[in-house]
N, C-alpha and C positions, 0 to 999 in steps of 0.2 A: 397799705392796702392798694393806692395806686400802683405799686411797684410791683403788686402781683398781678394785676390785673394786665398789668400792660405783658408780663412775661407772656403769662397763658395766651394772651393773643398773639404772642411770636409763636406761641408752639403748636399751634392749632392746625394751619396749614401746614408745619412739616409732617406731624398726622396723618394730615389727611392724605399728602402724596406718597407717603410712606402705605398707606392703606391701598390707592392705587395701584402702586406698582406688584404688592402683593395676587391682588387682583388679577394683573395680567400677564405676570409671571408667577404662576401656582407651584413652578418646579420643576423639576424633572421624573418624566416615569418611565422605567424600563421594564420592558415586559420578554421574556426567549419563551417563545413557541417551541412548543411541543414536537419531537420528531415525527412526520409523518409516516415512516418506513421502519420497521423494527422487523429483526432478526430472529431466527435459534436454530433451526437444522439448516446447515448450506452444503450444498454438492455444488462442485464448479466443473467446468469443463474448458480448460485452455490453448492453444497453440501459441509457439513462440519459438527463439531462436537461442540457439550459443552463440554471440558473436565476436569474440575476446581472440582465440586463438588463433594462430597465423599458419598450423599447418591445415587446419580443416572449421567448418561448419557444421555444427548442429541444429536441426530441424526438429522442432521437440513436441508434443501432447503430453498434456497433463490434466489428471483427474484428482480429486481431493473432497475432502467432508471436515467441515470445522462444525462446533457448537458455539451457540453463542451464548455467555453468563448470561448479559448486559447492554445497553446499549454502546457501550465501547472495550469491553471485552470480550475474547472468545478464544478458544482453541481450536487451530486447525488441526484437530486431531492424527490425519491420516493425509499424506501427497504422495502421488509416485507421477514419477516423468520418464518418460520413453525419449530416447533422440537418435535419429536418423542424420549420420551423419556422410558431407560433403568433402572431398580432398580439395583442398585451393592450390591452387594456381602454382604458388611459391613448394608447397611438396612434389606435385607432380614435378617440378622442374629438376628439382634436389631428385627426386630420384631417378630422371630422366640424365642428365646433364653432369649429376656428382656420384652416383650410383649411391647413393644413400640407402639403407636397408630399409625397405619398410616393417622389421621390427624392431628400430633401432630405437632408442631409451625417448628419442625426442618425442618418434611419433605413440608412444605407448600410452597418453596420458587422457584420448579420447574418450571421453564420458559415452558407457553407453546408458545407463537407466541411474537416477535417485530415486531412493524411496525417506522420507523427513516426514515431523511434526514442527509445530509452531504456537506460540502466542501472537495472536496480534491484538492489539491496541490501536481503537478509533478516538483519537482527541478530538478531531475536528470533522465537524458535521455539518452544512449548509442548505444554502437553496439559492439559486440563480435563476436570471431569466434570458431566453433565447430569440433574439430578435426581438425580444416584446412581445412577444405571441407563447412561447411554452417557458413553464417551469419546471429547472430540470432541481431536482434532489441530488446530492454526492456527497461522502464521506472520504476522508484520507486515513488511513492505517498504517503502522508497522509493523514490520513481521520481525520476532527472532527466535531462532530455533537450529535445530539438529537434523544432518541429513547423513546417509549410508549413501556412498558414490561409487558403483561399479565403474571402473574405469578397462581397457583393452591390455593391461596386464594379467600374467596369469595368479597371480596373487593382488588382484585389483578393486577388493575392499576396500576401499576411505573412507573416515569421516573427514564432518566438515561441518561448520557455525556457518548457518545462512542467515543473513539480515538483508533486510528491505522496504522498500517502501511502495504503496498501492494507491491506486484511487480507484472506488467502486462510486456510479451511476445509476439509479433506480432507474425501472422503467414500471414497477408494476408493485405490488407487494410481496410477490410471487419469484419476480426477476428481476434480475442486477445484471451490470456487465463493469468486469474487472481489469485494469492494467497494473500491474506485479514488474516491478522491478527489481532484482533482488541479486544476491551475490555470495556464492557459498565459498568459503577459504577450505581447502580440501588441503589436508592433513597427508600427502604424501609419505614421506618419510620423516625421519632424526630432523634433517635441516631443510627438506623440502615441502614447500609451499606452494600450492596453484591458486588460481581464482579463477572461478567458475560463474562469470554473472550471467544473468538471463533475461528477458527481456520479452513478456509473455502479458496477450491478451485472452479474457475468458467470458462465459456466460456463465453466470452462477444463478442457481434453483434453491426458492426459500421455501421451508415447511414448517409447522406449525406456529408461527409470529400473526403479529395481529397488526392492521392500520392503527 
């Protein structure tokens, strides 16, 4: 009977600090807040550049309307890009200096217009703070998808697999502003292969989504 009695008094105080520490360590709780900026009709409106090729420069606009499932899926349903393009420096020369034709096979490969659809997928969605003073909202996206690439051949239909990748910035629930990075592999011929990246900021317009 002494022998129990002396236990229980060993075991009392571990008890009780075992109760303690319970106490003031309750756990852990993790809580993910709710998106503040939700999506479903988007019209964008872009500008951006070609800047990959070494005979010339493209100046580009671009117009598009995606839907949105979800908060991290949608279809861009419809894109088309205009590009206004520049001759550099190294063609004028070639064809100043080398009499290079200017319809010769090299220079033929100038995009004038795409018109593509796409999926993109938003995995990652945030919120930041600016100096301490504003909080901004952004989302990061991939794009992939199918594009028809007029090029300055006279049979100058291509396709092409465009992928990419974006970050859009709230500013409203109404309005976003997007940079598109992205890179179409145009389907030339049998064994020829371009790449077509771009390099495009936009303002996008949301319609019927809710705070």
């Amino acid at each position: 009977m002494r022998f129990l009695l002396l236990s229980l008094l060993c075991l009392v105080p571990g008890l009780a600090r075992a109760q303690a520490e319970e106490l003031e360590n309750p756990g852990t709780v993790s809580a993910v807040q709710d998106r503040l900026f939700r999506m479903q009709h988007e019209l964008s409106l872009g500008v951006g550049v070609l800047p990959a090729d070494a005979y010339y420069k493209g100046l580009i606009g671009t117009v598009g309307y995606a839907y949105h499932f979800s908060d991290t899926l949608a279809w861009q349903v419809a894109r088309g890009t205009y590009s206004y393009n520049v001759q550099t420096s190294l063609r004028r020369q070639l064809e100043r200096d080398f009499d290079a034709s200017p319809v010769s096979a090299a220079f033929q490969n100038q995009v004038q217009w795409m018109v593509g659809s796409d999926l993109m997928w938003s995995p990652l969605y945030g919120k930041t703070s600016l100096l301490n003073t504003n909080v901004i909202h952004f989302e990061v996206f991939l794009l992939a998808g199918g594009t028809v690439v007029k090029v300055d051949r006279s049979d100058g239909f291509r396709p092409a697999v465009n992928l990419g990748l974006g970050v859009r910035v709230f500013s409203s629930k109404n309005v976003s502003f997007r940079l598109d990075v992205t890179n179409n592999t145009v389907f030339m011929g049998a064994s020829d292969i371009t790449n077509v990246p771009t390099l495009q900021i936009g303002t996008a317009f949301n319609f019927g989504a809710t705070e």
